[in-house]
N, CA, C and O atoms as a Tripos MOL2 file, in Angstrom:
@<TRIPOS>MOLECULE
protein
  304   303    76     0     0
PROTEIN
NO_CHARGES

@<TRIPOS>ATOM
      1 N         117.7230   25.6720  -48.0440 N.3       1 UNK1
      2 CA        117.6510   24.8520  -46.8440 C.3       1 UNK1
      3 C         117.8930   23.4040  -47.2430 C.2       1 UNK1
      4 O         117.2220   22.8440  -48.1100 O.2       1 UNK1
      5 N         118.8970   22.8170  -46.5600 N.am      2 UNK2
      6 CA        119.0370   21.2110  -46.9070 C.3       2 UNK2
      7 C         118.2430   20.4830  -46.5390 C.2       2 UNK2
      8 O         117.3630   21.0110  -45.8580 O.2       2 UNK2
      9 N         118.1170   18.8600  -46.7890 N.am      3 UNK3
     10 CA        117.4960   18.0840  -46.0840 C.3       3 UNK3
     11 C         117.9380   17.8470  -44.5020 C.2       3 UNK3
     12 O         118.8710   17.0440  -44.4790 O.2       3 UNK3
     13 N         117.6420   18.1980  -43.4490 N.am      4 UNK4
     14 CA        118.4540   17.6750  -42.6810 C.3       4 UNK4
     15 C         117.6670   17.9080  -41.4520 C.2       4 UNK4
     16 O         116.6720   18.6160  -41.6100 O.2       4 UNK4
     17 N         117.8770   17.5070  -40.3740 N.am      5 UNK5
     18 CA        117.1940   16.8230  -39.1500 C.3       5 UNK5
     19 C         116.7270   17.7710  -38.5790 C.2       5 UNK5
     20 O         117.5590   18.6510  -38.8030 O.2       5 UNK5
     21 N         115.7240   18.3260  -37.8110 N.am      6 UNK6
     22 CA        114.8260   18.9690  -37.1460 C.3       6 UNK6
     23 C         115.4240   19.2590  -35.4650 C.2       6 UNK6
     24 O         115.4500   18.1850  -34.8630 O.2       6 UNK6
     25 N         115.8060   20.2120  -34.7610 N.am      7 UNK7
     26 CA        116.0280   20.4100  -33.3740 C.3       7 UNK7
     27 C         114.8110   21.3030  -32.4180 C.2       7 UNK7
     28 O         114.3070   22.1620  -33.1410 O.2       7 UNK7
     29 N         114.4780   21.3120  -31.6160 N.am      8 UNK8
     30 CA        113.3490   21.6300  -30.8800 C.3       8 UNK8
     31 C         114.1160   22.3910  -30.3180 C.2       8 UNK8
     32 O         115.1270   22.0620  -29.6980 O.2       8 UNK8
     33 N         113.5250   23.9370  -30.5580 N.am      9 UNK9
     34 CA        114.2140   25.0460  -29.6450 C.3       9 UNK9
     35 C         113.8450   25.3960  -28.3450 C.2       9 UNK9
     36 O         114.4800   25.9040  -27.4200 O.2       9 UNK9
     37 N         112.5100   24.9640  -28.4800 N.am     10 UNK10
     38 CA        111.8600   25.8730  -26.8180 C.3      10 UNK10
     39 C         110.4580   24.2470  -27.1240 C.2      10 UNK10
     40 O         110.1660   23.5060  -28.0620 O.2      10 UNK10
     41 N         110.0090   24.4420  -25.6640 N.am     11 UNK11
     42 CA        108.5990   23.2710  -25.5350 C.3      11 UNK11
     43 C         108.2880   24.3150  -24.7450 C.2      11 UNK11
     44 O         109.0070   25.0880  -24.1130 O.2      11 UNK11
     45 N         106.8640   24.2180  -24.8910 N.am     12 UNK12
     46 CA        105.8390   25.4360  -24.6680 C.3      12 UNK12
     47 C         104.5580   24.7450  -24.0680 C.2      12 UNK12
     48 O         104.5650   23.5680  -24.4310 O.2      12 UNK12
     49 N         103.6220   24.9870  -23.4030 N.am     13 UNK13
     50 CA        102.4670   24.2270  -22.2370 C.3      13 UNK13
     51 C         101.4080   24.0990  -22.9730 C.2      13 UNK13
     52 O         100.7540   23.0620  -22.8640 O.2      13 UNK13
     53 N         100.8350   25.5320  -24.2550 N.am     14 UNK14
     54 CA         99.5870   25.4440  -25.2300 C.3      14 UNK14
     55 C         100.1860   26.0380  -26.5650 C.2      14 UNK14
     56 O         101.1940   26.7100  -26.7830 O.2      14 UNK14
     57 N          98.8890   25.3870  -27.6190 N.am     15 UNK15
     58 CA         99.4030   25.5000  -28.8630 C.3      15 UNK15
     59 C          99.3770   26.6830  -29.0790 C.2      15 UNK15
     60 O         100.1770   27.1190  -29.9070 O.2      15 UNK15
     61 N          98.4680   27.5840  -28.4220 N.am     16 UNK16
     62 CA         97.9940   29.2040  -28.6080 C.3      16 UNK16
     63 C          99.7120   29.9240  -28.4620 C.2      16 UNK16
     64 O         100.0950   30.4800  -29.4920 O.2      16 UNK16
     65 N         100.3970   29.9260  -27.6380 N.am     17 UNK17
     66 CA        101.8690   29.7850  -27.5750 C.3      17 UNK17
     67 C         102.7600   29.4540  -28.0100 C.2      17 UNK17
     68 O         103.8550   30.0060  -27.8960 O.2      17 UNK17
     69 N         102.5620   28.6520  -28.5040 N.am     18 UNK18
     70 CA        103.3930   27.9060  -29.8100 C.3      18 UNK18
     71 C         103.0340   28.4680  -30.8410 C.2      18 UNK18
     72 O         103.9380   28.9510  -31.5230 O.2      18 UNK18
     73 N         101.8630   28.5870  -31.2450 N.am     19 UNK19
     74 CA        101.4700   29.0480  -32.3990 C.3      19 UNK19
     75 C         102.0140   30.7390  -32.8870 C.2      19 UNK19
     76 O         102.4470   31.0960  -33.9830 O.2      19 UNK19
     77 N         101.8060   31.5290  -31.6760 N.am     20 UNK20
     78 CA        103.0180   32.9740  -31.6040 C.3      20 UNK20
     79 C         104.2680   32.8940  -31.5690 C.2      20 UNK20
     80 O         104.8960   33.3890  -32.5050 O.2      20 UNK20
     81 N         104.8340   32.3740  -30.6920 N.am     21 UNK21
     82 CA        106.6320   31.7370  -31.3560 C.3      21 UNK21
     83 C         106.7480   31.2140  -32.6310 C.2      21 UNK21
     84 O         107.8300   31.3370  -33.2060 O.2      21 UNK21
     85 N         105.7540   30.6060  -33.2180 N.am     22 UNK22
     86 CA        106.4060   29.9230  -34.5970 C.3      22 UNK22
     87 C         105.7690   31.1110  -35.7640 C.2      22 UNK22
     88 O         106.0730   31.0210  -36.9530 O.2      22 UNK22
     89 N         104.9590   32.0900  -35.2990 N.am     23 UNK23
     90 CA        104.7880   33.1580  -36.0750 C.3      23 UNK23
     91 C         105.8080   34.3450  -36.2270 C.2      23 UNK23
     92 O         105.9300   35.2100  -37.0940 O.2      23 UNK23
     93 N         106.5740   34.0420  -34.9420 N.am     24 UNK24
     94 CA        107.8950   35.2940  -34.9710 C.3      24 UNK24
     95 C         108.7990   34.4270  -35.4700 C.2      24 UNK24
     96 O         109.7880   35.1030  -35.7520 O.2      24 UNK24
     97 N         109.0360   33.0320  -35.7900 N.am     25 UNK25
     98 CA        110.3110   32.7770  -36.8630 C.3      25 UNK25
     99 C         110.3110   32.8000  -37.8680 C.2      25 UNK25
    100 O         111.2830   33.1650  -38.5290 O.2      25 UNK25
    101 N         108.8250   32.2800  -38.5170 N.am     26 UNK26
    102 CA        107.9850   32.7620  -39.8810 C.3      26 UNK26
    103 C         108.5600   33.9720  -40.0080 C.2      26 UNK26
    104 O         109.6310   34.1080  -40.5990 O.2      26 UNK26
    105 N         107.9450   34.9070  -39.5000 N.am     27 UNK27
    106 CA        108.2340   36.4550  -39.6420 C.3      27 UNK27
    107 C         109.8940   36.6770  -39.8110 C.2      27 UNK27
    108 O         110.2900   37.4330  -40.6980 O.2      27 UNK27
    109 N         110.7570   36.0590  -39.0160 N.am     28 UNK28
    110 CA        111.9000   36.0950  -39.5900 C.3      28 UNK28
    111 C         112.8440   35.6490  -40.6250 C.2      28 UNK28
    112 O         114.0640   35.6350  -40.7910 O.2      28 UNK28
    113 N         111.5260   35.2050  -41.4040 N.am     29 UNK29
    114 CA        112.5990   34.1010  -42.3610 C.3      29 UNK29
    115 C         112.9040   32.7720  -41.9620 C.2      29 UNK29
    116 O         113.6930   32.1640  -42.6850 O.2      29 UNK29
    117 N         112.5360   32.3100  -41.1640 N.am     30 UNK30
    118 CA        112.9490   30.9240  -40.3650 C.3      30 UNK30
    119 C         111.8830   29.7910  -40.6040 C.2      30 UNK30
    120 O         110.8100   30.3940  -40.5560 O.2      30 UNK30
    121 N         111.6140   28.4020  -40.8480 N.am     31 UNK31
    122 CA        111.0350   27.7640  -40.9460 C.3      31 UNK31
    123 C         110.3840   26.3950  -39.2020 C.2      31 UNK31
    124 O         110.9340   25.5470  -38.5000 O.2      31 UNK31
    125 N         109.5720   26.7550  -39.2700 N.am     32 UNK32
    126 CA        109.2560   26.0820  -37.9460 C.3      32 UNK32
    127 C         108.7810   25.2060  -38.3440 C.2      32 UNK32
    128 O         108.4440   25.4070  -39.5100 O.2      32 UNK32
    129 N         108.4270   23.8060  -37.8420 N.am     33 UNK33
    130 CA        107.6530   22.5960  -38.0680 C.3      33 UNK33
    131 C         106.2710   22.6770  -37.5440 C.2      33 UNK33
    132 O         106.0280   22.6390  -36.3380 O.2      33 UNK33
    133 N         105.0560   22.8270  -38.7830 N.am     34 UNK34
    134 CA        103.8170   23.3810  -37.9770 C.3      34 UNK34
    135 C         103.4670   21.9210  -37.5210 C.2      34 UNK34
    136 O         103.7210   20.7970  -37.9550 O.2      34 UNK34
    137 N         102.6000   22.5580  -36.1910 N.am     35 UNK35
    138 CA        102.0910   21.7080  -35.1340 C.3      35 UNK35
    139 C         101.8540   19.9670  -35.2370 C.2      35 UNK35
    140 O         102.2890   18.9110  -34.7760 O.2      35 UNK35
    141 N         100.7770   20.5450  -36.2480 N.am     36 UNK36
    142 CA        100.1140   19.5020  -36.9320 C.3      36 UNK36
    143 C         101.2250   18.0070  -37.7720 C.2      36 UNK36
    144 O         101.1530   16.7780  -37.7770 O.2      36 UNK36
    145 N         102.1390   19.0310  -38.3630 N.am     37 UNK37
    146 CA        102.9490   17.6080  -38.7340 C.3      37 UNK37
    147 C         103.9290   17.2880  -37.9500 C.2      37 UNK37
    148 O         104.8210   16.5080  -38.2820 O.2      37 UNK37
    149 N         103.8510   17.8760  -36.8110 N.am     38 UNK38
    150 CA        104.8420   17.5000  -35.5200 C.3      38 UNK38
    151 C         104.3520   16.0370  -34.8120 C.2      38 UNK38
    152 O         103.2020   15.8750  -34.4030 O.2      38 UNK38
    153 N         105.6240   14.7840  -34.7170 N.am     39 UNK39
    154 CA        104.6230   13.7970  -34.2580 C.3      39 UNK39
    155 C         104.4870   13.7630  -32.9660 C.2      39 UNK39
    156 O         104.5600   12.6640  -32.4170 O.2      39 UNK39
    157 N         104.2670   14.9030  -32.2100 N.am     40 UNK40
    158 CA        104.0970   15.5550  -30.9440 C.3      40 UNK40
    159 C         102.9640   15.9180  -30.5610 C.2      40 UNK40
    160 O         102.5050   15.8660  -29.4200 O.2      40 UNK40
    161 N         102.3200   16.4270  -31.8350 N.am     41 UNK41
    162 CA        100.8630   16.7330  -31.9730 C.3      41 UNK41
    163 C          99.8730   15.5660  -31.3080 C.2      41 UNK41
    164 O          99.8290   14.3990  -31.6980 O.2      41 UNK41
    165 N          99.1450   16.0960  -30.2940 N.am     42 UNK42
    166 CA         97.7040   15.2870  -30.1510 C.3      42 UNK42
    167 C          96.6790   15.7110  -30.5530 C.2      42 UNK42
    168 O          96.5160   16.8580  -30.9690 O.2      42 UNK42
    169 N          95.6190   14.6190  -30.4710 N.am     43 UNK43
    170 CA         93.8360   14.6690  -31.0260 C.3      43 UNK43
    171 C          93.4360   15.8410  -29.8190 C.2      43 UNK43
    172 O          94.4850   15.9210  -29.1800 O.2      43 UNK43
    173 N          92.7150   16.5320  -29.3590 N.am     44 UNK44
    174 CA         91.8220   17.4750  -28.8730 C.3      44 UNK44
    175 C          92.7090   17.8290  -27.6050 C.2      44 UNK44
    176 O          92.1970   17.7140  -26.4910 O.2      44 UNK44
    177 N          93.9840   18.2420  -27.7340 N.am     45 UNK45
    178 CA         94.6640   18.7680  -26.7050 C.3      45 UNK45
    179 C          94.8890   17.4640  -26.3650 C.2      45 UNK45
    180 O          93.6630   17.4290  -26.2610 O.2      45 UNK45
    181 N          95.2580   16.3110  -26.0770 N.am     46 UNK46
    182 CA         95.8020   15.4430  -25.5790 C.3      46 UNK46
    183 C          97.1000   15.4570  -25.0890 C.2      46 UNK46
    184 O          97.2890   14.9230  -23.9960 O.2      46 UNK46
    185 N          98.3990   16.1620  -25.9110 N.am     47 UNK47
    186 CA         99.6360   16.6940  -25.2130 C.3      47 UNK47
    187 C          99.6040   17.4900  -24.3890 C.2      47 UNK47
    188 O          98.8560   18.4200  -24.6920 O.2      47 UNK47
    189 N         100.1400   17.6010  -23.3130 N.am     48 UNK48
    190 CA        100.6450   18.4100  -22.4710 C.3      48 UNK48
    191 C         101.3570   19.4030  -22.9110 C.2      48 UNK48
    192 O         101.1230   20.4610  -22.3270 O.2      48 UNK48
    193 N         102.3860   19.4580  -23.9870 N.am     49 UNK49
    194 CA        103.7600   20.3500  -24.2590 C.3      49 UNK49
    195 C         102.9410   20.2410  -25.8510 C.2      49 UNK49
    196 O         102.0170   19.6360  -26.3960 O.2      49 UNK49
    197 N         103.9260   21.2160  -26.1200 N.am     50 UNK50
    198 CA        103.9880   21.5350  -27.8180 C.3      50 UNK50
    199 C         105.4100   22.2730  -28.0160 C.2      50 UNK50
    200 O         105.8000   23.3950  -27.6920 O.2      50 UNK50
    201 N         106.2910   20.7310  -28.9620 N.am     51 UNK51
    202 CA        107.7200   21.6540  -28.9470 C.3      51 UNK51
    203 C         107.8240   22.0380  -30.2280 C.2      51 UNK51
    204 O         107.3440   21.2930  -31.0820 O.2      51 UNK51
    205 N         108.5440   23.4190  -30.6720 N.am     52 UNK52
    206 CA        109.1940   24.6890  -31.3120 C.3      52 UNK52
    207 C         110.1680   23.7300  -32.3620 C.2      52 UNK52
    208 O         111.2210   23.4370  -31.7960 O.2      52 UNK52
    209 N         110.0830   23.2650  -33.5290 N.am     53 UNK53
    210 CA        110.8650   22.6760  -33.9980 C.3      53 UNK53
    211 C         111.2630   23.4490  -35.3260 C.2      53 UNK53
    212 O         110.4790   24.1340  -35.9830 O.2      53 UNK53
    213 N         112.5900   23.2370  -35.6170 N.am     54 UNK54
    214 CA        113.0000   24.0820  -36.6380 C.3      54 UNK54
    215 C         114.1960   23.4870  -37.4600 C.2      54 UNK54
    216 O         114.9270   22.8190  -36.7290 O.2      54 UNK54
    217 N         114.6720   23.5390  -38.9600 N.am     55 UNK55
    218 CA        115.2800   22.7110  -38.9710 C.3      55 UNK55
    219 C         117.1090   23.2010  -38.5670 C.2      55 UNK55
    220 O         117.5180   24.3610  -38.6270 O.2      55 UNK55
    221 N         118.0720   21.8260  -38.1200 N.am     56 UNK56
    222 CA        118.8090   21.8730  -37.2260 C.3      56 UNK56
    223 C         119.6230   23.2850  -37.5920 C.2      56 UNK56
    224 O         119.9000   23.8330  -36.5250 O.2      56 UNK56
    225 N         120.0340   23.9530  -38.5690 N.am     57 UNK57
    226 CA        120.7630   24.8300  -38.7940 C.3      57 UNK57
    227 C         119.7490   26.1620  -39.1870 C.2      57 UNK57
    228 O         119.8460   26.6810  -40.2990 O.2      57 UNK57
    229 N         118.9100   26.5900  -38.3160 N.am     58 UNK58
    230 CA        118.0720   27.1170  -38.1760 C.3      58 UNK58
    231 C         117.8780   27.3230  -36.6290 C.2      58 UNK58
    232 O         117.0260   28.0730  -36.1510 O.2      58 UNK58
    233 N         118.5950   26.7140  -36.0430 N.am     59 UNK59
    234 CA        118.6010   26.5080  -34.6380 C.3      59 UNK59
    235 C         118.9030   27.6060  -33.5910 C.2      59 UNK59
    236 O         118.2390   28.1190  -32.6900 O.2      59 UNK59
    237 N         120.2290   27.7770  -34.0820 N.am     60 UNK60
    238 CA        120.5890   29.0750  -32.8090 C.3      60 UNK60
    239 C         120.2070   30.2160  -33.5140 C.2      60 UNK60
    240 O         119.8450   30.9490  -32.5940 O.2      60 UNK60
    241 N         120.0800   30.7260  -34.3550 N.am     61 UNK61
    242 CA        118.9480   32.1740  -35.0270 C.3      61 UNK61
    243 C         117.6350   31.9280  -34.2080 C.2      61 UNK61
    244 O         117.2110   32.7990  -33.4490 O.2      61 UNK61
    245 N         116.9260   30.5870  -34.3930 N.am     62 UNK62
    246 CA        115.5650   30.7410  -33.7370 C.3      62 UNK62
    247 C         115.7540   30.3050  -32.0990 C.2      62 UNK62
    248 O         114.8640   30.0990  -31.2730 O.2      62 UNK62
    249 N         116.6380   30.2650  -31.9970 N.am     63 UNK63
    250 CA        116.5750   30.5610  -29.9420 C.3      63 UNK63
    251 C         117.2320   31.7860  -29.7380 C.2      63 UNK63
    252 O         117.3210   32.2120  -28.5860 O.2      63 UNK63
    253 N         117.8150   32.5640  -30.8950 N.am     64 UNK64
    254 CA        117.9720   34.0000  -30.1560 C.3      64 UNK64
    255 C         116.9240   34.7770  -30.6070 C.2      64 UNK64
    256 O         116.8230   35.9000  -30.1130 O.2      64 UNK64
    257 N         116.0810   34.4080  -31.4800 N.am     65 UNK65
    258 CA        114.9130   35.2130  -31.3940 C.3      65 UNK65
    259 C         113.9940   34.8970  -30.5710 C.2      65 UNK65
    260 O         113.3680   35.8690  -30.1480 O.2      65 UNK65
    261 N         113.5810   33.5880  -30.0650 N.am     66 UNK66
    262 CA        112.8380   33.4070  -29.2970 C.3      66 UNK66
    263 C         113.0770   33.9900  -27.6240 C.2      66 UNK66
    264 O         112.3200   34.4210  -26.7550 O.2      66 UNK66
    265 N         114.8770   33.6830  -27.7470 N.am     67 UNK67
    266 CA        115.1550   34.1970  -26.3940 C.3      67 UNK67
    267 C         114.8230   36.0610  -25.9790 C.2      67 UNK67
    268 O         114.4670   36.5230  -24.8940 O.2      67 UNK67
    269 N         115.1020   36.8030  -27.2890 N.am     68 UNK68
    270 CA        114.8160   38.2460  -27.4580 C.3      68 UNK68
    271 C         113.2300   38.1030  -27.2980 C.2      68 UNK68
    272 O         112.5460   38.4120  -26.3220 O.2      68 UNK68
    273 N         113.0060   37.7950  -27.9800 N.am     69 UNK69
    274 CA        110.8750   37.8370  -27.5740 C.3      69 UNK69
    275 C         110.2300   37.1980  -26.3030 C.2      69 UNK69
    276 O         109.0430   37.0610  -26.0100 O.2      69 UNK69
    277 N         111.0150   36.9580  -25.8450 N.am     70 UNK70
    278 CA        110.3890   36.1600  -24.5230 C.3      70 UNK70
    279 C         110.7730   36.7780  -23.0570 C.2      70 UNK70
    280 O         110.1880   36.6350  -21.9830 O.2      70 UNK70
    281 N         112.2400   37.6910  -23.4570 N.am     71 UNK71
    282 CA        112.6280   38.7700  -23.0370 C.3      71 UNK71
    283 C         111.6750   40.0160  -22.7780 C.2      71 UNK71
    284 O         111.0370   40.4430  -21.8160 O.2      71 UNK71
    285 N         111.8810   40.3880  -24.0820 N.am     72 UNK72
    286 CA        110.8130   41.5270  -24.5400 C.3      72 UNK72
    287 C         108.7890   41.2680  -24.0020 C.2      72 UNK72
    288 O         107.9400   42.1270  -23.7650 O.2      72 UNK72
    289 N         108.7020   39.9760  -23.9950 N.am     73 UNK73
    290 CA        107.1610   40.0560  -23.4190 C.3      73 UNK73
    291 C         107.4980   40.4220  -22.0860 C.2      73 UNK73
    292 O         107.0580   41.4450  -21.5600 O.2      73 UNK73
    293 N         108.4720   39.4020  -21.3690 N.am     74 UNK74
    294 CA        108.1480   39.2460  -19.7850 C.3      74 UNK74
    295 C         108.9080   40.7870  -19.6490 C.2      74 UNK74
    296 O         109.6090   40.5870  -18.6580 O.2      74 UNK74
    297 N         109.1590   42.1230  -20.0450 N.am     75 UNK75
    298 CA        109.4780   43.3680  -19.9050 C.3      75 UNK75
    299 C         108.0010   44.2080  -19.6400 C.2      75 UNK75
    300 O         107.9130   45.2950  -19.0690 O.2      75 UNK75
    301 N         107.2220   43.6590  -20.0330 N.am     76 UNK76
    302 CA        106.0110   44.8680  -20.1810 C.3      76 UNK76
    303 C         105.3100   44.3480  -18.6310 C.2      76 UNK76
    304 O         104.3140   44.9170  -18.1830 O.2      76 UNK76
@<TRIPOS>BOND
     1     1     2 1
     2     2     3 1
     3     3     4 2
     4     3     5 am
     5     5     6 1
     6     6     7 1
     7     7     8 2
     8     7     9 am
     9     9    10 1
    10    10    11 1
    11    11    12 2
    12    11    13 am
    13    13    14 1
    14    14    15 1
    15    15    16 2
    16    15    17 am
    17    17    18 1
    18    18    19 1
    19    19    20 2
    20    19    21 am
    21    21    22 1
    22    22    23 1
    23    23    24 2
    24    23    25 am
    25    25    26 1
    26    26    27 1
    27    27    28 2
    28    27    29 am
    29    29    30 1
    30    30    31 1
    31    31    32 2
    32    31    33 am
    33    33    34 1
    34    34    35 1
    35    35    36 2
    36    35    37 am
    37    37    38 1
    38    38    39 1
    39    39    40 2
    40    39    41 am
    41    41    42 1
    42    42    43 1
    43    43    44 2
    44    43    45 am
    45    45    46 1
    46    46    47 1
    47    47    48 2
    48    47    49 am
    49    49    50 1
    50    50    51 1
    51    51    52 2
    52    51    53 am
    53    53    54 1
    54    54    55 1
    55    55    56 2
    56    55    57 am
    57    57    58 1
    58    58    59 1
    59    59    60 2
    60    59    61 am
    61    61    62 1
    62    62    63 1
    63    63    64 2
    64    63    65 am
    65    65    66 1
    66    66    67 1
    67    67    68 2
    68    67    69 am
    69    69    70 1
    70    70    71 1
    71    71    72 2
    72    71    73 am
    73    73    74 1
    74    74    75 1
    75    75    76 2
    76    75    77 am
    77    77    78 1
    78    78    79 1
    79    79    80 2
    80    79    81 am
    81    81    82 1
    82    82    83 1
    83    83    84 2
    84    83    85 am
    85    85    86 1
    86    86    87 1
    87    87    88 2
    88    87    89 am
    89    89    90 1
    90    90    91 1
    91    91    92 2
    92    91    93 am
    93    93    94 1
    94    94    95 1
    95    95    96 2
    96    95    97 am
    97    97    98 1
    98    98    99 1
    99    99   100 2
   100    99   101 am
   101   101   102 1
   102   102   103 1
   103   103   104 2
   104   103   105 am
   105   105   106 1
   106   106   107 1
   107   107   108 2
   108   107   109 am
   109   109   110 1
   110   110   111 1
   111   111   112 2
   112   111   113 am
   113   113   114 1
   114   114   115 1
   115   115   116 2
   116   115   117 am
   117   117   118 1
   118   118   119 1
   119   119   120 2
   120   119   121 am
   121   121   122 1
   122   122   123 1
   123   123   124 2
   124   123   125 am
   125   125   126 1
   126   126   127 1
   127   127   128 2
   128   127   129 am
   129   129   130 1
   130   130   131 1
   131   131   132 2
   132   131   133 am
   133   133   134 1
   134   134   135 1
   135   135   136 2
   136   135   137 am
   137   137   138 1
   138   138   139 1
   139   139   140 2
   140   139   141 am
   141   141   142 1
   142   142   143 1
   143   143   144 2
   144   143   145 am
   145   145   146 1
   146   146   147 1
   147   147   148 2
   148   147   149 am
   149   149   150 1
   150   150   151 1
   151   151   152 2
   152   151   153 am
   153   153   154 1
   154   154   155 1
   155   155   156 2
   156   155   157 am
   157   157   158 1
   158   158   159 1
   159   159   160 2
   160   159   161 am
   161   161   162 1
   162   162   163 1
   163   163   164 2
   164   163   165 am
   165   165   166 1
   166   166   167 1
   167   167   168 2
   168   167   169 am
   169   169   170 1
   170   170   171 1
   171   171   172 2
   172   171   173 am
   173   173   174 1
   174   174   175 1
   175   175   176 2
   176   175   177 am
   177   177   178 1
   178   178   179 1
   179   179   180 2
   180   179   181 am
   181   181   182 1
   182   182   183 1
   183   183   184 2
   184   183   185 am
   185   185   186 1
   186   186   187 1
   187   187   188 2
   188   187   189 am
   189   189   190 1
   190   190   191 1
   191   191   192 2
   192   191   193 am
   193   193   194 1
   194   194   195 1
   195   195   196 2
   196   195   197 am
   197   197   198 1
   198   198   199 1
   199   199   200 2
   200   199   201 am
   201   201   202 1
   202   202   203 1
   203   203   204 2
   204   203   205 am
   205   205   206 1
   206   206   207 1
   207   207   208 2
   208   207   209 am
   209   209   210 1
   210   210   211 1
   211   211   212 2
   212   211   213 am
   213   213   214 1
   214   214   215 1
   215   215   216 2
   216   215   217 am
   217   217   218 1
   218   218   219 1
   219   219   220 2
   220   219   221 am
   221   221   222 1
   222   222   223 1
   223   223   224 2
   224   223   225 am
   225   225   226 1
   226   226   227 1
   227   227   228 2
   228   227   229 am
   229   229   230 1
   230   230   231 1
   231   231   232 2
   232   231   233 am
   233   233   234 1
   234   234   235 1
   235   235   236 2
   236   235   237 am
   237   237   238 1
   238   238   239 1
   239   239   240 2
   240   239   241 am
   241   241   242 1
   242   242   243 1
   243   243   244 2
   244   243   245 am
   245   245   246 1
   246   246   247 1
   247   247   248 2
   248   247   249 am
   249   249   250 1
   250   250   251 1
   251   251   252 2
   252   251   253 am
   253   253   254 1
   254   254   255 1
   255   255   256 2
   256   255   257 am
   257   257   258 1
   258   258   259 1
   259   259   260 2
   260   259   261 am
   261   261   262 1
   262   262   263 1
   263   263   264 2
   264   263   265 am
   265   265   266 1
   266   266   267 1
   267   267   268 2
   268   267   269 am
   269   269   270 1
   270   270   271 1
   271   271   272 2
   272   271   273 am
   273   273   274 1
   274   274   275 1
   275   275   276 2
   276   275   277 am
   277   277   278 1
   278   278   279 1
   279   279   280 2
   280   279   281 am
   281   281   282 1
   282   282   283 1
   283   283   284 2
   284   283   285 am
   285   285   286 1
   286   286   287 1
   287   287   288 2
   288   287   289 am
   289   289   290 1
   290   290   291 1
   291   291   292 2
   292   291   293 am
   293   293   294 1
   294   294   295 1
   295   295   296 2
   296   295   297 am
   297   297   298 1
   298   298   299 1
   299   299   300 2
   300   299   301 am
   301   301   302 1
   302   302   303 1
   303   303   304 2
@<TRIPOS>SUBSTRUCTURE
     1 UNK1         2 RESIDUE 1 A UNK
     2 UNK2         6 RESIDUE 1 A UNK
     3 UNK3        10 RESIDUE 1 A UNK
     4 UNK4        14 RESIDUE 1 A UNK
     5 UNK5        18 RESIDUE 1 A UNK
     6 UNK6        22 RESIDUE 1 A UNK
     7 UNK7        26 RESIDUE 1 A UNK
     8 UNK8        30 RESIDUE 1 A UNK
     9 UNK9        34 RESIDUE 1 A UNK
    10 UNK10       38 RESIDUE 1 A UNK
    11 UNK11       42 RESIDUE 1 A UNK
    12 UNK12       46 RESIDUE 1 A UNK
    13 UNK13       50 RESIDUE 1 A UNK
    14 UNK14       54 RESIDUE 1 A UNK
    15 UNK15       58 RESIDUE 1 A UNK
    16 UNK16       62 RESIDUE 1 A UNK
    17 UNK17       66 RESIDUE 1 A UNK
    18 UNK18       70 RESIDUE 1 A UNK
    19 UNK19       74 RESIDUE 1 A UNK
    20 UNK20       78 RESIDUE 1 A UNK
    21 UNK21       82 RESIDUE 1 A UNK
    22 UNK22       86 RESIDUE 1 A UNK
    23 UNK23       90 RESIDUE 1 A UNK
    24 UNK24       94 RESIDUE 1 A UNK
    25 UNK25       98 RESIDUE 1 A UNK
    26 UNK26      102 RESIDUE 1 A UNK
    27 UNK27      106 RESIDUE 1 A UNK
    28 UNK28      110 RESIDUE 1 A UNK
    29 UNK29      114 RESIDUE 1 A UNK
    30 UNK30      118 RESIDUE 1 A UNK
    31 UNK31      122 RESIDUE 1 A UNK
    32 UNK32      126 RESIDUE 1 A UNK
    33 UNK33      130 RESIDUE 1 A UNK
    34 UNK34      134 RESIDUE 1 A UNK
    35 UNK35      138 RESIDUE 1 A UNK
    36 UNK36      142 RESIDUE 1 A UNK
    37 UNK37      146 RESIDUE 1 A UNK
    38 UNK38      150 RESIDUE 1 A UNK
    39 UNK39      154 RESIDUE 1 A UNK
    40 UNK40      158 RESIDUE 1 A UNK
    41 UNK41      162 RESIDUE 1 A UNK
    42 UNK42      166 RESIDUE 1 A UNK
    43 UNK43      170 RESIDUE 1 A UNK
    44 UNK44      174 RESIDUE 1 A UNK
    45 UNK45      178 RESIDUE 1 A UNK
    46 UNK46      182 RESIDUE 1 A UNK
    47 UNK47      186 RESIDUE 1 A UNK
    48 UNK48      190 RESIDUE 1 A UNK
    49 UNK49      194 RESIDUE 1 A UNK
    50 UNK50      198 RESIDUE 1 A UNK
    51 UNK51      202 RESIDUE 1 A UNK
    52 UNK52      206 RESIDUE 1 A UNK
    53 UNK53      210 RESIDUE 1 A UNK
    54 UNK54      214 RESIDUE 1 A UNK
    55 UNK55      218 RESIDUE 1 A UNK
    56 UNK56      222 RESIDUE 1 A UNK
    57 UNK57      226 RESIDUE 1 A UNK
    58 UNK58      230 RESIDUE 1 A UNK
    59 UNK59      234 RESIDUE 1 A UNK
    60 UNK60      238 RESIDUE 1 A UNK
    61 UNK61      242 RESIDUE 1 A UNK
    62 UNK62      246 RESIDUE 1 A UNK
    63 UNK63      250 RESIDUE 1 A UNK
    64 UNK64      254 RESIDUE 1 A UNK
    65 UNK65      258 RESIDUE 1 A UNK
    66 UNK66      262 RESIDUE 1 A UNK
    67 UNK67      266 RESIDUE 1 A UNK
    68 UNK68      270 RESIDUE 1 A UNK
    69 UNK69      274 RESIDUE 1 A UNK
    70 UNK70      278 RESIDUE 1 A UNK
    71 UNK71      282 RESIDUE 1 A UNK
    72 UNK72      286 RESIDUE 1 A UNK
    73 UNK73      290 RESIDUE 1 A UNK
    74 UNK74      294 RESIDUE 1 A UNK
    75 UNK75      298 RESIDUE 1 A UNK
    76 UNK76      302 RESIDUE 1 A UNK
């Protein structure tokens, strides 16, 4: 993986949500930007959103997995 700039695939409403999307890119081999060193992150829920960041060439792999899993939940 190079050095190179970070793209936000999906923004999500709670971290509990975020935190399962960035466990299915983990799971794929994919590197997500955890929460915490996101400078998106707030003190005790203070954000509203929590965005999906990954780095840029990592990008369209982790929005077609996210898009397949988000698929696959809203199916059941």
């Amino acid at each position: 993986m190079s050095n190179s700039a970070f793209s936000t695939v999906r923004t999500v409403q709670t971290a509990g949500e975020a935190d399962l999307m960035m466990s299915a890119l983990r799971s794929a081999g994919l590197h997500p930007v955890e929460l915490s060193l996101s400078p998106h992150f707030g003190l005790a829920g203070a954000e509203v959103s929590f965005p999906i960041q990954v780095p840029s060439e990592e990008y369209a792999a982790a929005k077609a997995i996210l898009d397949s899993w988000q698929t696959s939940a809203g199916a059941t």
